[in-house]
C-alpha positions in Angstrom: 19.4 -11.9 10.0 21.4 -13.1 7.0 17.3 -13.7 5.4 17.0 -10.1 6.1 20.0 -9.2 4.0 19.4 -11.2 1.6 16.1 -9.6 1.1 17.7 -5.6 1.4 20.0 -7.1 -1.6 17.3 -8.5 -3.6 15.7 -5.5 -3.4 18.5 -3.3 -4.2 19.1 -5.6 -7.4 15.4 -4.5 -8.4 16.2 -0.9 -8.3 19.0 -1.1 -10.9 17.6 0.0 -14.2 17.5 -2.8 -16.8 18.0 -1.7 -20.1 17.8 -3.8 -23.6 19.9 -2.7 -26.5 18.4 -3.7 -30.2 20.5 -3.1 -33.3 21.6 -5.4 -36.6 25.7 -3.7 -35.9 27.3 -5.6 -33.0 29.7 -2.6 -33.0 26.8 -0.1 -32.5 25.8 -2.2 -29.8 28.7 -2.0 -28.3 29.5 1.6 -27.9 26.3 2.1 -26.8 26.6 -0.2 -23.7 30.4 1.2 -23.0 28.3 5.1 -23.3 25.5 4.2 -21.1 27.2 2.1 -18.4 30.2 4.2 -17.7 27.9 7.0 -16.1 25.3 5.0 -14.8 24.5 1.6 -13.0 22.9 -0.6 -14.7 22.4 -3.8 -16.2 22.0 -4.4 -20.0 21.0 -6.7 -23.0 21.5 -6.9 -26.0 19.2 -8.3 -29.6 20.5 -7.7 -32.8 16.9 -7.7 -34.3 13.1 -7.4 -33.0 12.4 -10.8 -32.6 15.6 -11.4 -30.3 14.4 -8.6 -28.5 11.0 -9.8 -28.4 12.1 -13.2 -26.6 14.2 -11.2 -24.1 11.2 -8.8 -23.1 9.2 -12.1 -22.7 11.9 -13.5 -20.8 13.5 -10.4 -18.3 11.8 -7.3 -16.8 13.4 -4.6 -18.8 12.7 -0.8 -18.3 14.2 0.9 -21.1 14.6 -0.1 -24.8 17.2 1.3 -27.2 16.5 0.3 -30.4 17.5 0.6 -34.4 14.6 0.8 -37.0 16.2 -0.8 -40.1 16.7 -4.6 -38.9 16.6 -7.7 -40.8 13.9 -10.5 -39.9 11.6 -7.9 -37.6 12.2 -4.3 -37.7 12.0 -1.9 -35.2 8.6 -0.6 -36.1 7.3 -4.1 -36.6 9.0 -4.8 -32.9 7.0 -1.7 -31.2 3.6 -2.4 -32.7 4.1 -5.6 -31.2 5.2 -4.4 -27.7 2.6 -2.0 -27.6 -0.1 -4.5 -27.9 1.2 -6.4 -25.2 -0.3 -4.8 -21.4 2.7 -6.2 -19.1 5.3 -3.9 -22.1 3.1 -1.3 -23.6 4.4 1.2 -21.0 8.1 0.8 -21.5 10.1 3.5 -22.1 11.6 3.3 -26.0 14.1 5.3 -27.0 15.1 5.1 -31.1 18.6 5.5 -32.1 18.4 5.3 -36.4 19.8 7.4 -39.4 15.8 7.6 -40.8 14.4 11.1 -39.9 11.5 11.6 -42.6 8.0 12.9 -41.4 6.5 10.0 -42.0 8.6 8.1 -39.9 8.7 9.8 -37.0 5.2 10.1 -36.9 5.2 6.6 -36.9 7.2 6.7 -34.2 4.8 9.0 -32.2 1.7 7.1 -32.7 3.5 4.2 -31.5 4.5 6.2 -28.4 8.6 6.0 -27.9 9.9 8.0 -25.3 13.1 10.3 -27.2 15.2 9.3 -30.7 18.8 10.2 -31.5 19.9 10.5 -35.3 22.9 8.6 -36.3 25.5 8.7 -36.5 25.3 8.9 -32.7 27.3 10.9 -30.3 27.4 9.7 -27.0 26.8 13.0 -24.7 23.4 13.2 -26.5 22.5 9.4 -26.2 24.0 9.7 -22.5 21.4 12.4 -21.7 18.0 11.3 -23.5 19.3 7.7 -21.4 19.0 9.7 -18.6 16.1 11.2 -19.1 14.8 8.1 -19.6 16.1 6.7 -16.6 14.7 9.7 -14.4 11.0 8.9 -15.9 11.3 5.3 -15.1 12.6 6.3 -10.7 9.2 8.5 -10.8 7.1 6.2 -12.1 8.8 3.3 -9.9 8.2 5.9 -6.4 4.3 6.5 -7.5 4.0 2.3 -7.6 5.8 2.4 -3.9 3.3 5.2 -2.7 0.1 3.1 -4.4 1.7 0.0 -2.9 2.2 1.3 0.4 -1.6 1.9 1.1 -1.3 5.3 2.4 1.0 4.1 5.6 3.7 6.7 6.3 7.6 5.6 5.1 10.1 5.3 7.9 13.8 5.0 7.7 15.9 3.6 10.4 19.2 3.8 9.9 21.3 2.4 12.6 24.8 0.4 12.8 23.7 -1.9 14.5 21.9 -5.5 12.9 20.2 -6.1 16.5 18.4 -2.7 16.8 17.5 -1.8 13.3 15.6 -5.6 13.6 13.9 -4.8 16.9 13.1 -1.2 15.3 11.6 -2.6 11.7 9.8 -5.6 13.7 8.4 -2.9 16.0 7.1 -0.4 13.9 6.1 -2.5 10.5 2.9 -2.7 11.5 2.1 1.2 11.4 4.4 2.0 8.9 6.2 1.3 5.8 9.8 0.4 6.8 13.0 0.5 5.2 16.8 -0.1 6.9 20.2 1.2 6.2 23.2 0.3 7.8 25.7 2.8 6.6 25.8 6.9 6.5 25.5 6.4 2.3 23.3 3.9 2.7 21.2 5.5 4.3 21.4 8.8 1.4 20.7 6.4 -1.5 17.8 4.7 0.7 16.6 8.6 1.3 16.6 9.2 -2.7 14.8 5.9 -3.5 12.3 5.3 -0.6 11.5 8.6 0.0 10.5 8.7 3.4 8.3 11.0 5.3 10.2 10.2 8.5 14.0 9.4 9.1 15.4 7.4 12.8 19.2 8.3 12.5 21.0 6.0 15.2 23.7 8.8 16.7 26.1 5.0 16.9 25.9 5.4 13.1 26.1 8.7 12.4 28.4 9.8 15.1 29.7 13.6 14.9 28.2 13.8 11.4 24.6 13.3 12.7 24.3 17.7 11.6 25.5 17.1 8.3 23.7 13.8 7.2 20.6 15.6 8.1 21.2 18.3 6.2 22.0 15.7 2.9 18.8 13.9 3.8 16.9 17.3 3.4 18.4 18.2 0.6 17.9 14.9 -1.3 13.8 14.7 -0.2 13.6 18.3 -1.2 13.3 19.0 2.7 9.8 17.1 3.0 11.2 14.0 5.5 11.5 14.7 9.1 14.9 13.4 10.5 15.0 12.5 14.1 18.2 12.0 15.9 17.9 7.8 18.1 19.7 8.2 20.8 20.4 6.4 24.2 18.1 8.2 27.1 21.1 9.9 28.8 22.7 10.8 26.1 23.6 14.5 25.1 23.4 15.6 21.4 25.4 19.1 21.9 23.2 20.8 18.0 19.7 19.4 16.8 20.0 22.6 14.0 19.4 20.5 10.9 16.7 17.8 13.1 13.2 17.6 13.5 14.0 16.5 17.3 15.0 13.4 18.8 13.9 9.8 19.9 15.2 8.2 23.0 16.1 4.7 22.8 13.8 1.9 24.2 13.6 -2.0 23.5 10.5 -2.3 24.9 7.9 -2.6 21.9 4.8 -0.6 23.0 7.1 2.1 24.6 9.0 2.4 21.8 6.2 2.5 19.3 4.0 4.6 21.5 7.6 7.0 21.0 7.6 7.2 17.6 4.1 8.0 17.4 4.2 11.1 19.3 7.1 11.8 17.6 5.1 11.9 14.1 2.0 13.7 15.4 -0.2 10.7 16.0 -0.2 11.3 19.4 -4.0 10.1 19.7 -3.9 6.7 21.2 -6.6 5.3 21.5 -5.9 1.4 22.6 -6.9 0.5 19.0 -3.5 1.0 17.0 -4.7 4.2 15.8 -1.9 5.5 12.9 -1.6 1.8 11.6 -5.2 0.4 11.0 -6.4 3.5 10.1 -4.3 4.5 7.9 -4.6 0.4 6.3 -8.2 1.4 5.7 -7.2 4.0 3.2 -7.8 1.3 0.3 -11.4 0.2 1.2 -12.5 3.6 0.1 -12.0 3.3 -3.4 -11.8 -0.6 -3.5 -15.9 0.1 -2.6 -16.9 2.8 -4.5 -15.6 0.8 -7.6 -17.6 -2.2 -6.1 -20.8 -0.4 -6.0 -20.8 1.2 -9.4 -20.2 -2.5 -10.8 -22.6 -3.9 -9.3 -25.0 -0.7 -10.3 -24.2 0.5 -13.9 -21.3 -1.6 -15.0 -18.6 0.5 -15.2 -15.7 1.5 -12.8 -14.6 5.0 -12.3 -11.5 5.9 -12.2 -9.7 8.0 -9.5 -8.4 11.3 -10.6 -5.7 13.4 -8.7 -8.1 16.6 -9.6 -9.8 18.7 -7.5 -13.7 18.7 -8.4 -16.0 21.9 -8.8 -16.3 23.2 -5.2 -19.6 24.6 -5.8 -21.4 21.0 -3.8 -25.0 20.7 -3.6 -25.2 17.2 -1.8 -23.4 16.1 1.0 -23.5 13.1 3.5 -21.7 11.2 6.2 -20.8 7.4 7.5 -19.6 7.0 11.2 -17.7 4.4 12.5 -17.3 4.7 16.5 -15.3 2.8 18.7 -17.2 1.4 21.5 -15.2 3.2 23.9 -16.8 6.4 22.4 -13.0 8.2 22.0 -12.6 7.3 18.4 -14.2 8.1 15.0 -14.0 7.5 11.4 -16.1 9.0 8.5 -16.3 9.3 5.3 -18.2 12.7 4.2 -19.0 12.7 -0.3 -19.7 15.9 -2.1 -20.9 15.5 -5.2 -22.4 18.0 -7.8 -25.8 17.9 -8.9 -24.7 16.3 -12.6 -23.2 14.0 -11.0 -26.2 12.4 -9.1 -28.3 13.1 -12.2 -25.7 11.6 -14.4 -25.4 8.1 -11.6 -29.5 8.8 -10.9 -30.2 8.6 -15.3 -28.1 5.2 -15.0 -30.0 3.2 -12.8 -33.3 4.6 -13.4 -33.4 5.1 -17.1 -35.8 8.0 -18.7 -34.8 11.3 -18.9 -34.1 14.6 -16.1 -37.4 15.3 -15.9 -39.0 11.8 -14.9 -36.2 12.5 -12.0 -37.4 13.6 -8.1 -35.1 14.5 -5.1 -35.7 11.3 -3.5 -34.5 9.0 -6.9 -31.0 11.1 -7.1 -30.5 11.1 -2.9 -31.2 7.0 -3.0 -28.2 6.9 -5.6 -26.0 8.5 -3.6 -27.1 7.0 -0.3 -26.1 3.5 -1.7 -22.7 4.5 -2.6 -22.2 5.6 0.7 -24.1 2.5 2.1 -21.2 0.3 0.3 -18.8 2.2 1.1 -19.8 2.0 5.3 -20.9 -1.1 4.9 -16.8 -2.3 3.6 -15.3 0.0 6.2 -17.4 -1.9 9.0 -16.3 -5.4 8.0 -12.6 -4.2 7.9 -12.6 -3.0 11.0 -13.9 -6.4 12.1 -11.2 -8.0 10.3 -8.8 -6.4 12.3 -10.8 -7.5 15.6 -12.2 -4.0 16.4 -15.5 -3.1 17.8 -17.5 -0.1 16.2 -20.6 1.1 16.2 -22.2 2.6 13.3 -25.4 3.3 11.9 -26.8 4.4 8.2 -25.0 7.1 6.4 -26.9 10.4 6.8 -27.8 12.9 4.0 -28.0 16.3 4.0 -27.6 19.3 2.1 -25.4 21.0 4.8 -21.7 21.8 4.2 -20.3 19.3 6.9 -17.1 21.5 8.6 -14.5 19.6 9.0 -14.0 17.9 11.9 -11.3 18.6 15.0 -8.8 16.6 16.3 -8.5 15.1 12.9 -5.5 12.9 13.3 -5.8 11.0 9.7 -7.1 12.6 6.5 -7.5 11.4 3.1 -9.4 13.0 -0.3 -10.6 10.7 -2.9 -11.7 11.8 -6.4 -13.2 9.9 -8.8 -14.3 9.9 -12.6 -17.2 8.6 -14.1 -18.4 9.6 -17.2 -16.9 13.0 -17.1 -18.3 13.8 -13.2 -16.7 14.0 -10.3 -17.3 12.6 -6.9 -14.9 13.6 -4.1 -14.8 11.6 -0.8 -13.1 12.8 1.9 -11.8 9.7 4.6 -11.2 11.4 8.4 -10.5 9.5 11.8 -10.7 11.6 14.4 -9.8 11.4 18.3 -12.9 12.1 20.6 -16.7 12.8 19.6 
């Protein structure tokens, strides 16, 4: 338990913004800490010129920089080229406090991509609020890193008083979802604004008569897109659910108590096979294989894009995976326009359009897709599960979508100005 804690602490300390504050005038320095600090939490650092700085950026993760231009021994300019050619700094955010405003220099400044810059002599509401701005920019980009990490599993909070039945709940449920604890009513609010979850357990022991009105907070902090369910013992009676999604009777038996929360979330499909957590794990295979197979084919990688592609698709096709208890299905239908399988088709072939047939830009295609089956099939095995599955078929047929689709994923990627969307479904029955 106290390994637990310690490890909710440690990762509360990673949250705090870190911020490094570079300028030659101690007293500058100074007030600029006192500005910063007194409205937010945060830990800082100070350099007094750009190669101080540049041993404390090798040395600490920092997420902001503050910094002077006119410095003796490196300036600031000199400092940012620097940092910018680095990949583990070039993204950090850079605000520049200095008295220089000339064209020239702040298209320097630009180019070298800093994120705001104050004139001096500086006032503190306005440092204060590009700070801020700053610090909102670096919580977004931290949350898309957690949603990328988190391999498409859905975010569950438990928040419950107690240490014994938040454990059995985060042990129970880590496996199909990503899982964060509070122990406290504000706790639990800061863990709603940082972890963002899709789904909230709220222990009625913690929240007591205020179950209504930290619901409502949670709402409001997630913008209304997490479900909050009230955890409560069986034969218990919650007099208002107004502000919950619905409620989740208590259980410490493991499968029970999953199997709960699963109906709870909609993935009320069970199949035997730990349907909501393996599937969902398989998310990352997808693109992990397309990026494999265009390696291995032309050499370059193509990026995923969060873009819709032209709808107007000429090609289609489809992979099954079926359990051998024939209840369960996953597939992976592509849609791809006809530039793109000329572009992919002019790659591996060479020659131009016209030394191109039907049958060169479907076997293009068809590999992709036989990659892409091929690493879903030896996941699955991985996790000890039995599928059938055969060839991807081709067609030029819209596919409809499935029914009973229970997990569904859309994957776009880039490559060399086409697109190529691939849409991941599991599905309960035939």
């Amino acid at each position: 338990m106290a390994e637990k804690e310690d490890k909710d602490r440690m990762t509360e300390a990673d949250q705090t913004p870190c911020v490094l504050i570079v300028d030659d005038e101690p007293s500058i320095r100074q007030l600029i800490h006192r500005w910063i600090t007194c409205t937010n939490s945060m830990v800082t650092h100070e350099a007094s010129n750009g190669l101080e700085a540049l041993e404390i950026l090798c040395n600490i993760e920092v997420d902001l920089i503050i910094t002077d231009i006119s410095m003796p021994v490196l300036n600031g300019i000199e400092m940012l080229s620097l940092v910018r050619s680095d990949p583990k700094l070039k993204d950090k955010e850079v605000i520049v406090a200095t008295t220089m405003a000339d064209e020239a220099t702040v298209a320097e400044l630009i180019t070298l991509g800093v994120s705001d810059y104050v004139l001096k002599p500086l006032r503190g509401d306005r440092v204060v609020a590009r700070v801020e701005l700053a610090l909102s920019r670096i919580r977004a980009k931290k949350l898309q890193v957690v949603c990328v990490t988190d391999t498409g599993r859905a975010r569950v909070l438990i928040a419950d008083s107690d240490p014994n039945s938040r454990q059995f709940a985060a042990r129970a449920l880590e496996n199909q979802f990503v899982v964060q604890v509070a122990k406290t009513r504000s706790e639990t609010l800061v863990q709603a604004l940082r972890f963002r979850p899709e789904y909230v357990l709220v222990s009625t022991r913690m929240a007591g008569p205020q179950l209504n009105f930290l619901a409502e907070r949670i709402n409001g902090i997630t913008g209304g897109t997490a479900q909050v369910f009230a955890w409560a013992d069986a034969d218990q009676e919650i007099a208002s659910l107004d502000q919950l999604a619905g409620r989740l009777d208590r259980s410490y038996v493991p499968e029970t108590f999953v199997k709960s929360v699963l109906k709870l979330v909609g993935a009320d499909v069970d199949s035997g096979l730990g349907s909501t957590s393996w599937v969902s794990s398989l998310d990352p295979e997808v693109p992990t294989a397309v990026r494999q197979v265009f390696g291995m084919m032309t050499g370059e990688e193509p990026a995923v894009v969060e873009e819709e592609p032209d709808p107007e698709c000429n090609m289609f096709g489809q992979i099954g995976l079926t359990s051998v208890e024939g209840d369960f299905r996953l597939w992976v239908q592509s849609e791809n326009r006809a530039a793109f399988a000329t572009a992919l088709s002019l790659s591996l072939f060479g020659g131009t359009e016209d030394d191109l047939d039907e049958e060169m830009i479907n076997d293009s295609v068809q590999e992709i897709l036989n990659v892409v089956a091929g690493r879903l099939k030896n996941s699955c095995i991985d996790r000890r599960l039995d599928v059938n599955t055969g060839l991807p078929t081709m067609t030029k047929e819209r596919i409809p979508e499935p029914a009973n689709v229970m997990h569904n994923k859309v994957f776009t990627f880039l490559w060399q100005e086409h697109r190529l969307r691939l849409t991941f479904y599991a599905t309960a029955g035939s």
